[in-house]
Structure formats: C-alpha cells, structure tokens
N, CA, C and O atoms as a MOPAC input file, in Angstrom:
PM7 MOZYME 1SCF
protein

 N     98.45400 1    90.61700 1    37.72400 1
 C     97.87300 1    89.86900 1    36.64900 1
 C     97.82100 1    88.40100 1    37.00400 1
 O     98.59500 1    87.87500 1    37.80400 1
 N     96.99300 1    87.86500 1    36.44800 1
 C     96.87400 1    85.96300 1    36.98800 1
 C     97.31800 1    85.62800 1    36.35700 1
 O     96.97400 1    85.86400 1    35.19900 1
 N     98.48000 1    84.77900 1    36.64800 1
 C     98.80700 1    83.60300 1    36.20200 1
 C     98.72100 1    82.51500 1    35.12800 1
 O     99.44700 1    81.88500 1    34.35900 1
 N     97.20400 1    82.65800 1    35.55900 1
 C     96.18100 1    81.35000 1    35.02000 1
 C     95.55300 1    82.12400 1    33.35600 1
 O     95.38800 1    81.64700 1    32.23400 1
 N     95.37100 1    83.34600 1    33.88100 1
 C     94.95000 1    84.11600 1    32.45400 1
 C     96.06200 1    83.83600 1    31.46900 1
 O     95.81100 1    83.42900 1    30.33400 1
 N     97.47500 1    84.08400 1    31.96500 1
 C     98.87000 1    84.32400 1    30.53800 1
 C     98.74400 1    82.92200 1    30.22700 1
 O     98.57700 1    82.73100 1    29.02300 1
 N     98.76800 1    82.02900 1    30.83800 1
 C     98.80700 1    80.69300 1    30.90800 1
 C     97.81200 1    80.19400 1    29.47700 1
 O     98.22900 1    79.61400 1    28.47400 1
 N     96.38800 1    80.63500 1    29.77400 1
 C     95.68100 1    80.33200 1    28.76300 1
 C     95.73000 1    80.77300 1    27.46800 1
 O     95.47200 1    80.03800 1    26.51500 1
 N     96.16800 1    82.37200 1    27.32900 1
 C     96.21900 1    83.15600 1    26.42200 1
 C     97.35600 1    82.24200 1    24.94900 1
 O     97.17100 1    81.93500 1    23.77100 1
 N     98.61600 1    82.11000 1    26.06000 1
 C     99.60900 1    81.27200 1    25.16800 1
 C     99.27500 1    80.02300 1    25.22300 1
 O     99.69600 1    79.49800 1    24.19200 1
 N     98.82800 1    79.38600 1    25.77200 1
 C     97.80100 1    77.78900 1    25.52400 1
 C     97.12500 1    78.14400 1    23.73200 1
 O     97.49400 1    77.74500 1    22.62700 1
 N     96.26400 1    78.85400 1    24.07700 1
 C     95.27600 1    79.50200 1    22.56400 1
 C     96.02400 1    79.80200 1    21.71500 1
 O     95.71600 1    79.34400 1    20.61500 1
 N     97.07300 1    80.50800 1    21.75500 1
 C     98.42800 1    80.84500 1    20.58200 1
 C     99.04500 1    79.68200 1    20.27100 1
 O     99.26200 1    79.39400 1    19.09400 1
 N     99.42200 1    78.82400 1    21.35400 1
 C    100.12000 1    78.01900 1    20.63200 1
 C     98.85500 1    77.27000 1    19.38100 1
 O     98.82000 1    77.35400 1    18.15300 1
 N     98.22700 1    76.78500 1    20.05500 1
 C     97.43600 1    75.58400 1    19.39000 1
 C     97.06700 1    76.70000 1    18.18800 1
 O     97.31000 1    76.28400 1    17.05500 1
 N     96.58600 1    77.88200 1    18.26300 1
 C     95.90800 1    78.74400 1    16.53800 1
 C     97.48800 1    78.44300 1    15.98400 1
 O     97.44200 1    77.72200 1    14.98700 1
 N     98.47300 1    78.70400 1    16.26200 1
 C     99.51200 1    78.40100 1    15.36600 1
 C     99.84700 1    77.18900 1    15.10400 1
 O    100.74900 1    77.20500 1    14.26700 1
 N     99.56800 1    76.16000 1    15.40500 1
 C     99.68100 1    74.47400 1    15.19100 1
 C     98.28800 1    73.98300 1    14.27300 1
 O     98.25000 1    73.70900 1    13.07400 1
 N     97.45000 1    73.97600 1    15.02600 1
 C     96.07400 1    72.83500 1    14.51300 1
 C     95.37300 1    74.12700 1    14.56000 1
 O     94.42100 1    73.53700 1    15.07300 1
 N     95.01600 1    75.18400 1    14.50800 1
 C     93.81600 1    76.02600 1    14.85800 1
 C     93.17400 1    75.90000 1    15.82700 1
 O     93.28700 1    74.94800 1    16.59800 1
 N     92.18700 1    77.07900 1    15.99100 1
 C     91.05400 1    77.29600 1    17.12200 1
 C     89.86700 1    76.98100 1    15.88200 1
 O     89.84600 1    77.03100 1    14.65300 1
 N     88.70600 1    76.55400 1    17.21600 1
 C     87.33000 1    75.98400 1    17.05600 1
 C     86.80800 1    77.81800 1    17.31400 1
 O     87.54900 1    78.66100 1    17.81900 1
 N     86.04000 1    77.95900 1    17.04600 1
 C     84.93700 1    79.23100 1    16.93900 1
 C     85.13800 1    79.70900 1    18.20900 1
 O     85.89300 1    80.66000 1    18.41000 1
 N     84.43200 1    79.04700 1    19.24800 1
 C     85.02500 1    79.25300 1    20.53400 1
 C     85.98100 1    79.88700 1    21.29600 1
 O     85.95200 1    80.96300 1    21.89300 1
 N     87.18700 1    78.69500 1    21.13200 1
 C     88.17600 1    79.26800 1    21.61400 1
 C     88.99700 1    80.28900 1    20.81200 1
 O     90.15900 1    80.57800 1    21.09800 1
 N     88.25400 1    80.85400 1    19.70800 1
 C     89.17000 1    82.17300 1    18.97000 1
 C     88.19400 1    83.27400 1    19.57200 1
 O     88.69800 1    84.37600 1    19.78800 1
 N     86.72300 1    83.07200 1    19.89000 1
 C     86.10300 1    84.39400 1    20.64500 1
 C     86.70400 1    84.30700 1    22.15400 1
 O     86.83600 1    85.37500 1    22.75200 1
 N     87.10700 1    83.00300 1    22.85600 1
 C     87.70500 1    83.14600 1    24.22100 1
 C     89.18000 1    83.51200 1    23.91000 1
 O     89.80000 1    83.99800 1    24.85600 1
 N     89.73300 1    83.38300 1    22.92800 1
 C     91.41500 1    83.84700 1    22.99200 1
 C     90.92100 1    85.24700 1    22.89800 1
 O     91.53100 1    85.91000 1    23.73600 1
 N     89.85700 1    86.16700 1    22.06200 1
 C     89.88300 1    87.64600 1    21.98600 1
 C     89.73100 1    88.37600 1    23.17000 1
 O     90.27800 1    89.46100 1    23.36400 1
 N     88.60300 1    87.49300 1    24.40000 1
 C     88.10200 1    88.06000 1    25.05800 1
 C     89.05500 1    88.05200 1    26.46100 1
 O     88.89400 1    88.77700 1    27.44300 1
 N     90.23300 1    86.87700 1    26.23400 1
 C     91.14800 1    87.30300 1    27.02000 1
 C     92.17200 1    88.29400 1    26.85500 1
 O     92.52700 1    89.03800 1    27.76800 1
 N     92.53200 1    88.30500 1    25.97900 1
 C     93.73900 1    89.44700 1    25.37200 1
 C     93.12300 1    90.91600 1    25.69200 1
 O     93.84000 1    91.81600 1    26.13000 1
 N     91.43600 1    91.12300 1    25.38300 1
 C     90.93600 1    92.48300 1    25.97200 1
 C     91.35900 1    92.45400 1    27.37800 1
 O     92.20700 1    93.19900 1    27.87100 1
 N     90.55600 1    91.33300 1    28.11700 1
 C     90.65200 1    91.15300 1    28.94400 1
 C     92.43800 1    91.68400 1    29.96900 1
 O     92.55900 1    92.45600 1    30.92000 1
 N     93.37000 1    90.97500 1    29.32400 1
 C     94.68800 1    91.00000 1    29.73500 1
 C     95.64700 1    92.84300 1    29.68800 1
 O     96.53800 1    93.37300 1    30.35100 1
 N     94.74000 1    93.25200 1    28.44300 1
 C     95.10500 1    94.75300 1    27.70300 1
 C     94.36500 1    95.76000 1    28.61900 1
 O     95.01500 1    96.77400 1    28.87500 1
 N     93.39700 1    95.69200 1    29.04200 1
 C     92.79800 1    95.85800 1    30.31300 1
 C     93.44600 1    96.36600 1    31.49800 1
 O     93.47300 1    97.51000 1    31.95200 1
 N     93.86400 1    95.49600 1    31.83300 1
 C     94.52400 1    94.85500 1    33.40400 1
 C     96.12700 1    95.76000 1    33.11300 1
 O     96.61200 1    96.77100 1    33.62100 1
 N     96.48900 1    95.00900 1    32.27400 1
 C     97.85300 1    96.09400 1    31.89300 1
 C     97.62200 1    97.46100 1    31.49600 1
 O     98.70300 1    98.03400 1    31.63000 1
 N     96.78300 1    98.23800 1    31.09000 1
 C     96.68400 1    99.37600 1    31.34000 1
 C     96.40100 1   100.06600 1    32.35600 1
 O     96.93700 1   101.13400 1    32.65300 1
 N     95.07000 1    99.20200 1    33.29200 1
 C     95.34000 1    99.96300 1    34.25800 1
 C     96.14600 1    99.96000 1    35.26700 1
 O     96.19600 1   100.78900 1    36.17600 1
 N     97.15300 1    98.49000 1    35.03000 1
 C     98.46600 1    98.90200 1    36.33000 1
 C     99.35500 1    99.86500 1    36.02200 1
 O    100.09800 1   100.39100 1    36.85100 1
 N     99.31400 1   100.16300 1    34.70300 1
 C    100.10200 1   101.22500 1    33.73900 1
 C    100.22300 1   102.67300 1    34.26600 1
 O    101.18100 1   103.39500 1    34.54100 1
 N     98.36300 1   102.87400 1    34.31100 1
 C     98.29700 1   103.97000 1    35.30300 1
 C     98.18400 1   104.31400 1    36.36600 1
 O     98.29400 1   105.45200 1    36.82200 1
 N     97.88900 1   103.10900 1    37.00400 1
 C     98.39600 1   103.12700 1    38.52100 1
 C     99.63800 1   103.45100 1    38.82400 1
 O     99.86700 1   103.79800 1    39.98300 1
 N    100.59700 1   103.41600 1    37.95700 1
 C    102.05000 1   103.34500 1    38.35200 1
 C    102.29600 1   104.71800 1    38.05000 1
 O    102.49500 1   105.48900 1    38.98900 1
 N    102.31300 1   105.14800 1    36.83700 1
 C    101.94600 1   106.70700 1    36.58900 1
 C    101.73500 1   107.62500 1    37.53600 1
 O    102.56000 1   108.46300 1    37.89900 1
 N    100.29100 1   107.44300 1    38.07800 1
 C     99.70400 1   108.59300 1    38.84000 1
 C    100.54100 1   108.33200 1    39.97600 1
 O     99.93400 1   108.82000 1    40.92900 1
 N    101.86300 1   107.70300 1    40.47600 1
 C    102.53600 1   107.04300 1    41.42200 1
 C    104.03900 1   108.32700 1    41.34600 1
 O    104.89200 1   108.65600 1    42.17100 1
 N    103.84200 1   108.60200 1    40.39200 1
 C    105.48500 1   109.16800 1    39.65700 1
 C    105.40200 1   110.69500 1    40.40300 1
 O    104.29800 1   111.16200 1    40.68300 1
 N    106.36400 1   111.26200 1    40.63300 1
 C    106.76600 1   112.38400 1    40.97200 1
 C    108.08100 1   112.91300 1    40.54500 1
 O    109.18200 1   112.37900 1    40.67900 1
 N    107.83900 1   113.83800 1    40.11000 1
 C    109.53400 1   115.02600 1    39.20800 1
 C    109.99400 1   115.97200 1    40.35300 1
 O    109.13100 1   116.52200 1    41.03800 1
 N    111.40800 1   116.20300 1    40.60900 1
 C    111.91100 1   116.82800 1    41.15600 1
 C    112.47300 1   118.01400 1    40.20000 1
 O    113.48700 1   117.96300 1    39.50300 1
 N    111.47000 1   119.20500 1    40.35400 1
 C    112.25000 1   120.24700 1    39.39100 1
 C    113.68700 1   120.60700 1    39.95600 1
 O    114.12500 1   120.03200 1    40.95400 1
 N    114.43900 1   121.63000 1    39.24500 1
 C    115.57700 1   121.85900 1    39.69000 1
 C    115.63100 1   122.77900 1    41.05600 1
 O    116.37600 1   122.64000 1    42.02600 1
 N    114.74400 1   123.63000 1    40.85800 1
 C    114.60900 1   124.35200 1    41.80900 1
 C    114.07800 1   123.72700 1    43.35200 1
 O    113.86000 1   124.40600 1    44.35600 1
 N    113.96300 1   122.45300 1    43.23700 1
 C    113.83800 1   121.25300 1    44.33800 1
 C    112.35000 1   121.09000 1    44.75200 1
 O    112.04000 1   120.70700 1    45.88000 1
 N    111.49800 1   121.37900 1    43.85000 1
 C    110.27400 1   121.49000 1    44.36900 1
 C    109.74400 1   120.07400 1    43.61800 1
 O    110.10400 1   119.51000 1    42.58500 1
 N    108.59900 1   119.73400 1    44.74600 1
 C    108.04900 1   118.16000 1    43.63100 1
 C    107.22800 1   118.02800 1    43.19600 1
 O    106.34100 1   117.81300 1    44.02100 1
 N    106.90100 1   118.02100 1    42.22800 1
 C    105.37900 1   118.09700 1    40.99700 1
 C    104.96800 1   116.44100 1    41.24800 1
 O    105.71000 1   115.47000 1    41.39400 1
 N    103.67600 1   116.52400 1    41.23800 1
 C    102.89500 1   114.84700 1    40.92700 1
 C    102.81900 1   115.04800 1    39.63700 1
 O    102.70800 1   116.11900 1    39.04100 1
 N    102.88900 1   113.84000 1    39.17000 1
 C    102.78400 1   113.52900 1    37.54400 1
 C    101.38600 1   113.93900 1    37.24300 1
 O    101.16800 1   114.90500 1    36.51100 1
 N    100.26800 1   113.11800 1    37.87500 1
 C     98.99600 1   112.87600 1    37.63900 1
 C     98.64900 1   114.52100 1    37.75200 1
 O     97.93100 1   114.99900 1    36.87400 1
 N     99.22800 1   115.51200 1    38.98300 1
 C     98.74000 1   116.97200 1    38.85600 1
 C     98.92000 1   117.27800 1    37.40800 1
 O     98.11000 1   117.49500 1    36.50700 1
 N     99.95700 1   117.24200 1    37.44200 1
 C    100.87100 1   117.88300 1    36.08300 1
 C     99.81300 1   117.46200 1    34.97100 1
 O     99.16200 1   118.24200 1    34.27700 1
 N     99.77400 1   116.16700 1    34.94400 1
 C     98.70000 1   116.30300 1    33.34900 1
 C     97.16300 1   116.86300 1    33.44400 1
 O     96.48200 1   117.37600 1    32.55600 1
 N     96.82800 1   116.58100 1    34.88000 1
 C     95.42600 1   117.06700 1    34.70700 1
 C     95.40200 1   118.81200 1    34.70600 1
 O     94.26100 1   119.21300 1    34.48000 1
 N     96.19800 1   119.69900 1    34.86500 1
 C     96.64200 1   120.75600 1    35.06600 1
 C     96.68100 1   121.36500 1    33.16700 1
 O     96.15700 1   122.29000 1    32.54700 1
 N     97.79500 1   120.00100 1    32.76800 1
 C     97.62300 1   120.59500 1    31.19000 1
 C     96.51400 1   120.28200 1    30.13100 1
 O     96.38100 1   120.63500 1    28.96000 1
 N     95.65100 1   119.37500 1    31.08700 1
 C     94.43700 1   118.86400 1    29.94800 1
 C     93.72500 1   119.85700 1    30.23600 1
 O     93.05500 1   120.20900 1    29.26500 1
 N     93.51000 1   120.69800 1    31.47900 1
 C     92.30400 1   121.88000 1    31.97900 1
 C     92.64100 1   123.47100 1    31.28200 1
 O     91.86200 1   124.38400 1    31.01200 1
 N     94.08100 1   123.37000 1    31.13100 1
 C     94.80300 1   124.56700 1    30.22400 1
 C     94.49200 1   124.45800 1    28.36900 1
 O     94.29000 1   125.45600 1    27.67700 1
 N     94.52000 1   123.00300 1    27.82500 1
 C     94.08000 1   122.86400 1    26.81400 1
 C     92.66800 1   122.47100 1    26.79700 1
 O     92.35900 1   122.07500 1    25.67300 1
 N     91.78500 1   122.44000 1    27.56000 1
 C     90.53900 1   122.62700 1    27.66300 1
 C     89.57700 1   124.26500 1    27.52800 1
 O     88.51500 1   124.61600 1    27.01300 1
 N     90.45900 1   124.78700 1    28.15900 1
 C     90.31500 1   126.65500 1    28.23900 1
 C     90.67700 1   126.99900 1    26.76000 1
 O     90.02600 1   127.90000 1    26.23100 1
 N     91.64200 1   126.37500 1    26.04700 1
 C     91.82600 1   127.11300 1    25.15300 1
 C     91.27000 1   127.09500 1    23.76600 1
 O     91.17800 1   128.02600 1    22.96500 1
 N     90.78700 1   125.37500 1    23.60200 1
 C     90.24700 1   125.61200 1    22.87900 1
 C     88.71100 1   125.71600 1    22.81000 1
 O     88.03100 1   125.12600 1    21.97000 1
 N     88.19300 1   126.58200 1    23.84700 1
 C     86.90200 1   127.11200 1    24.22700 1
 C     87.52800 1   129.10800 1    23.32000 1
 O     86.75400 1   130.06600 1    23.34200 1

C-alpha cells in the first residue's frame, strides 16, 4: 500500500473533522478510501490463496483448492 495514499486519506479526516471538506476533497477523500478498500482486499486474498492446512492424517490441502472445491459442490447442488 503507498504511503502517500494513508497519508492523504488521514490529511482529509483530519481537516472533515476540524474545518470541513470543500466538495472536492469529500469526492477525493471517497475515492481514496475505495481506492485503499481495494488494495486491502486484494492483498487479503493474496495472502489467503497463500494458506495451506495440514490435516491430521498429514496430508496438505491449499486453502484456495478447498474453497473453490466447495463453491463447485454448492454449485451442483443447487442445480
């Protein structure tokens, strides 16, 4: 994530909580926070599809298999 983005985001917070935002900078504070909600989700799932379970029986499942496995099982079923 940049730096320069968190930087601005709480720049815009502070000042809407002091003196307010101009029109402007309340559509640029929204369009960073998408912007930022964004970025953090997808390192979210980058990290995710990263994960691996060790069942007991010592075998290792990928996370990312594992769910796409149960979305294709609840896809079948409710067909």
């Amino acid at each position: 994530m940049d730096k320069d983005l968190i930087k601005r985001i709480n720049e815009l917070y502070h000042k809407s909580k002091g003196e307010g935002l101009t029109k402007e900078e309340a559509e640029e504070q929204i369009r960073l926070r998408k912007e930022y909600v964004a970025a953090f989700r997808n390192n979210l799932r980058g990290t995710l599809e990263t994960i691996k379970i060790q069942n007991p029986d010592g075998s290792i499942i990928d996370v990312k298999q594992r769910h796409d496995e149960k979305m294709n099982n609840n896809d079948t079923k409710a067909e």
